[in-house]
C-alpha positions as CSV (number, residue, x, y, z in Angstrom):
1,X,92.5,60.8,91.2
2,X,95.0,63.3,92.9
3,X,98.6,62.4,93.0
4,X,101.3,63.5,95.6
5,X,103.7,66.4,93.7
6,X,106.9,64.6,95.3
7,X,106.9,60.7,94.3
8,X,103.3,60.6,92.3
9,X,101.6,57.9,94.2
10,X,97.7,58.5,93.9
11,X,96.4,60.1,96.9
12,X,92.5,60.1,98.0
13,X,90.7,63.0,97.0
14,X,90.0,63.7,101.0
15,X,94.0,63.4,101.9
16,X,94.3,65.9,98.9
17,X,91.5,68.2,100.5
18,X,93.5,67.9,104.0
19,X,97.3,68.3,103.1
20,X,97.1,70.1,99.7
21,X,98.8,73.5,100.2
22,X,96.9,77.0,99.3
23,X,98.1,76.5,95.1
24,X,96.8,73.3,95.3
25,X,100.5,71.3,95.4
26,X,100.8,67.9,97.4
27,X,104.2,67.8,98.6
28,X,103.9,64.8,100.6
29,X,101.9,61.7,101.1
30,X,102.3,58.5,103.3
31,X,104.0,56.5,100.8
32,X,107.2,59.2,100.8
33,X,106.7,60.6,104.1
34,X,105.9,59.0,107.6
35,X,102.2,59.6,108.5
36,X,102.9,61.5,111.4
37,X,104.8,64.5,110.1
38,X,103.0,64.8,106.5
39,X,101.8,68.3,107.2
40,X,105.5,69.2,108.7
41,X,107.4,67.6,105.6
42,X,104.9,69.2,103.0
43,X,105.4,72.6,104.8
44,X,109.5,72.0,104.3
45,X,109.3,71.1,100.6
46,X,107.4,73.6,99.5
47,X,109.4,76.0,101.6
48,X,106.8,77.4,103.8
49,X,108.3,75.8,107.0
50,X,108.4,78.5,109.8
């Protein structure tokens, strides 16, 4: 089972499908990041924000 790349709760393998980045990296999940700005706060920690 995936886990997220910031805190290492397990993830679903669909939310890993969705929010994973292009190398694969979870940098956020709902357990370290509120639900609606998981795919703004994964962009920021992996330093891809624009």
């Amino acid at each position: 089972m995936p886990r997220c790349d910031h805190c290492g709760s397990h993830v679903s393998d669909r939310f890993a499908r969705v929010f994973a980045d292009e190398h694969g990296d979870l940098n956020a999940c709902p357990d370290c990041s509120a639900n609606a700005g998981i795919a703004e706060v994964s962009r920021d920690r992996a330093g891809t924000g624009d």
